[in-house]
N, C-alpha and C positions, 0 to 999 in steps of 0.2 A: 423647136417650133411650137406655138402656142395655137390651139384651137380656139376660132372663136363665134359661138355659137349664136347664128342670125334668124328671127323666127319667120322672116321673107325674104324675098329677092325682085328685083333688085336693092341693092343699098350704094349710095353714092360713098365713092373712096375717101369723101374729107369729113362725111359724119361716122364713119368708122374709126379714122384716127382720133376724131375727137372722143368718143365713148368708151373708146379702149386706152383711154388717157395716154397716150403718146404724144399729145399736144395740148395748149387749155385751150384754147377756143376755135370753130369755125373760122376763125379768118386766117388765124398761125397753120392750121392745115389746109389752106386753100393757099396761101405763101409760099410754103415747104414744096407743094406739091407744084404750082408753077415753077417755082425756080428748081426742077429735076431731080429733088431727092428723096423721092418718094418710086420706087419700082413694083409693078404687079406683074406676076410671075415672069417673073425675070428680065422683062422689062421695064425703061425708065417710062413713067406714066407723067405727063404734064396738063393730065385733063382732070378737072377739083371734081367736075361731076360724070367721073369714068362711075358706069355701075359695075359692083362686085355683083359677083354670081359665088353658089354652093361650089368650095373646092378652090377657089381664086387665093392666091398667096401674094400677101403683103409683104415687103419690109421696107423699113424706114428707121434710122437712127440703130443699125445693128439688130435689131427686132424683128422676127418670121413670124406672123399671123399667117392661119388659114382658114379659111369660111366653113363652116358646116352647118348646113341648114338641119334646123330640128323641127 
């Protein structure tokens, strides 16, 4: 699982994807993330603008993000 260090909170779920390059742009993870393949802690998430919180765990594409606010 990869940490990935956020310097606020909230952060919307599809600009995460996109700065942690797991997608190239804002729309490809607002896409991904409507059509169910996108899960936050352990749920499937179909909301582009779900906000992450400190501790929130991503995965998408085989990939485990977790938030840690610094």
């Amino acid at each position: 699982m990869r940490k990935v260090e956020i310097t606020r909170e909230p952060v919307e779920l599809y600009k995460i994807l996109k700065f942690e390059g797991l997608v190239t742009t804002g729309g490809e993870a607002k896409l991904l993330i409507a059509d169910g393949q996108v899960t936050v802690n352990g749920e499937i998430e179909t909301r582009r603008r779900k906000k992450i919180v400190n501790g929130d765990v991503i995965e998408f594409s085989g990939e485990k993000l977790q938030m840690q606010l610094v």
